[in-house]
Backbone as numpy.savetxt, mean C-alpha at the origin, in Angstrom:
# Nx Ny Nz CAx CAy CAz Cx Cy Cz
12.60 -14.54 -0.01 11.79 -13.36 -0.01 12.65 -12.10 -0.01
13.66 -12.23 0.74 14.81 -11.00 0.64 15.27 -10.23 -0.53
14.90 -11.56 -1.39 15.46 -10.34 -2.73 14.47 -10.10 -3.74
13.35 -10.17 -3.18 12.12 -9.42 -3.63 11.30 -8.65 -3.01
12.00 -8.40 -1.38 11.44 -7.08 -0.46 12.37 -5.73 -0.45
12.15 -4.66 -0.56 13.28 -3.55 -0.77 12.31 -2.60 0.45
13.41 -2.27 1.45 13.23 -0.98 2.30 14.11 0.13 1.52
13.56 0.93 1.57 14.14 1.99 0.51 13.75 3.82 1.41
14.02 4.08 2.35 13.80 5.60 3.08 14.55 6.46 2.37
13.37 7.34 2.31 13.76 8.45 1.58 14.46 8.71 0.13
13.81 8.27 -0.73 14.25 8.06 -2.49 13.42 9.60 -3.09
14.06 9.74 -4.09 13.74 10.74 -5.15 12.45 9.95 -5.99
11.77 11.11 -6.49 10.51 11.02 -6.98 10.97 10.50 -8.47
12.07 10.32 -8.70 12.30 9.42 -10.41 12.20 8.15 -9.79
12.69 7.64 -8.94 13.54 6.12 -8.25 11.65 5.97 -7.75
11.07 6.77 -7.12 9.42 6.19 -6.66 8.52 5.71 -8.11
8.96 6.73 -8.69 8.09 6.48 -10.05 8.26 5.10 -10.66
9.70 4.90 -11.35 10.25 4.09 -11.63 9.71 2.38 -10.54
9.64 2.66 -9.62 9.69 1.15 -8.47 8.14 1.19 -8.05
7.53 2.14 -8.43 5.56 1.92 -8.64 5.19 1.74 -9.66
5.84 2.04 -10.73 5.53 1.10 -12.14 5.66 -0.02 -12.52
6.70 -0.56 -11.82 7.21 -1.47 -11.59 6.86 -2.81 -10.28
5.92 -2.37 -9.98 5.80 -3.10 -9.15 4.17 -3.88 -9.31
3.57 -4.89 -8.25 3.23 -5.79 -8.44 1.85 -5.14 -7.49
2.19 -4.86 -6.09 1.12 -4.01 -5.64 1.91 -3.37 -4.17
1.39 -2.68 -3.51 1.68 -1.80 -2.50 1.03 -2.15 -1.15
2.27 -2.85 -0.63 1.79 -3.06 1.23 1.79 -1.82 1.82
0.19 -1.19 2.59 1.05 -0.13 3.32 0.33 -0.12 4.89
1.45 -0.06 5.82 1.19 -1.10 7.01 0.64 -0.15 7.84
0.73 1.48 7.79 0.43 1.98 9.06 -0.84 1.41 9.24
-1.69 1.74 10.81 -2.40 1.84 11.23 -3.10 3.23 11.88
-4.60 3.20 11.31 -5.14 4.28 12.49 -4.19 5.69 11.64
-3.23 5.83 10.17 -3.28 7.05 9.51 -3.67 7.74 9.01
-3.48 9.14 9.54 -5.17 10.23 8.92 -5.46 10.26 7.67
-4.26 10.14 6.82 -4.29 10.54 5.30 -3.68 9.38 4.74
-2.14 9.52 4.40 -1.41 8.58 3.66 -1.77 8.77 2.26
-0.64 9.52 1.83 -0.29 9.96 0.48 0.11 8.56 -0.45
0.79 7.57 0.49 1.28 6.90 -0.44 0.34 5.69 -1.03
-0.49 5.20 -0.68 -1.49 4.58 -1.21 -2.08 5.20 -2.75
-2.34 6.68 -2.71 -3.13 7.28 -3.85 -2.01 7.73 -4.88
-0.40 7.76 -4.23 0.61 7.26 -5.44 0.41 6.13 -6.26
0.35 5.08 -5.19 0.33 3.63 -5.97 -1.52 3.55 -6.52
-2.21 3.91 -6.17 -3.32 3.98 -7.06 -3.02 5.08 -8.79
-2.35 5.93 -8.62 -2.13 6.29 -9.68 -1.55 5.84 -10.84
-0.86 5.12 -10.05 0.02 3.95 -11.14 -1.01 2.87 -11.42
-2.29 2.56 -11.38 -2.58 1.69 -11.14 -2.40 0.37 -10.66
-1.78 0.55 -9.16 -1.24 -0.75 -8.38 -2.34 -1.00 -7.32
-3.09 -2.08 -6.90 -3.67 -2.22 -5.96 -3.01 -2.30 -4.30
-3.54 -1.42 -3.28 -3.00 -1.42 -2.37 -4.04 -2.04 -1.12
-2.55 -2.69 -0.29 -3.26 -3.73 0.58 -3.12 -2.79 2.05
-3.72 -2.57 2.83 -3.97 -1.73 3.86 -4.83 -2.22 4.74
-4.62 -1.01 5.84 -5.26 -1.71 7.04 -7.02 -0.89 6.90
-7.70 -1.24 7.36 -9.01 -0.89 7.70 -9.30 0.12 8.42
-8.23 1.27 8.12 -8.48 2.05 9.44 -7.96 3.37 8.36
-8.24 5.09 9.03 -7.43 5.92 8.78 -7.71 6.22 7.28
-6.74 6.52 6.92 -7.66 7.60 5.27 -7.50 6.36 4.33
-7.00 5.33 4.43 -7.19 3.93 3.63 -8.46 3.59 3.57
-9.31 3.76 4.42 -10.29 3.27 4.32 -11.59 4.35 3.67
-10.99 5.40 3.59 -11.37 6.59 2.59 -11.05 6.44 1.09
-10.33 5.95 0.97 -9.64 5.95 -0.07 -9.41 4.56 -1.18
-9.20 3.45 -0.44 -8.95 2.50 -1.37 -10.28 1.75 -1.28
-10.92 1.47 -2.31 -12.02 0.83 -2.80 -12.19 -0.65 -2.34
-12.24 -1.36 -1.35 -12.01 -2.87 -1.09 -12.19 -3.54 -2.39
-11.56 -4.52 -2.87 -12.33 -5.25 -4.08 -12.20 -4.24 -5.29
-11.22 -3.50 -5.55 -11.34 -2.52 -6.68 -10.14 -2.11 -7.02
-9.97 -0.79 -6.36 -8.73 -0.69 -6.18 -7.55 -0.94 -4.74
-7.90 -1.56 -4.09 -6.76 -2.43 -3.30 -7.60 -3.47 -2.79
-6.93 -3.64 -1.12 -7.98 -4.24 -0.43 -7.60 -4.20 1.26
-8.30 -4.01 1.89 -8.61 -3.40 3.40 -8.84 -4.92 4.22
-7.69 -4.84 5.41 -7.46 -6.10 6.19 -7.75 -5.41 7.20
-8.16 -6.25 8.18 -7.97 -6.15 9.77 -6.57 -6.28 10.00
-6.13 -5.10 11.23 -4.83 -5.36 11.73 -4.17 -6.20 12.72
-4.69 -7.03 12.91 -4.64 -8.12 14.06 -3.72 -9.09 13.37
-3.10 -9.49 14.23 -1.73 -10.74 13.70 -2.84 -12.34 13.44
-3.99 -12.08 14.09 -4.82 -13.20 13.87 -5.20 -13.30 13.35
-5.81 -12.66 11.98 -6.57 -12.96 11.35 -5.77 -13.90 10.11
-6.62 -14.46 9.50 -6.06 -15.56 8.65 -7.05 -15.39 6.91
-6.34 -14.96 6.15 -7.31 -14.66 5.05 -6.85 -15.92 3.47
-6.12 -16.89 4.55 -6.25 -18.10 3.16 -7.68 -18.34 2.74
């Protein structure tokens, strides 16, 4: 899995562009965040984003559309 997960803080807006076009879809883990810009990046690219159920994700990403909205609990099991 290591060499298909990239932590990447603080990149230039060519290197974001470039690695959301490129990509497959967008984990984005906060919880309980008011806004979160970066979800409606990766919706622009058309990438579906996987998020928590809480906070402006749940404003924002369409369950079943454009991403999809989990519970944040280590328990839940969505096989």
């Amino acid at each position: 899995m290591s060499d298909r997960v990239f932590f990447m803080p603080s990149i230039s807006n060519d290197d974001k562009s470039c690695i959301l076009s490129q990509s497959i879809c967008i984990l984005y883990t906060p919880e309980d965040e008011h806004f979160g810009i970066v979800p409606l990046e990766a919706m622009q690219y058309r990438k579906p984003v996987i998020a928590c159920d809480s906070g402006g994700p749940k404003e924002t990403v369409v369950h079943g559309v454009t991403g999809y909205l989990c519970e944040s609990t280590a328990e839940v099991n969505y096989c």
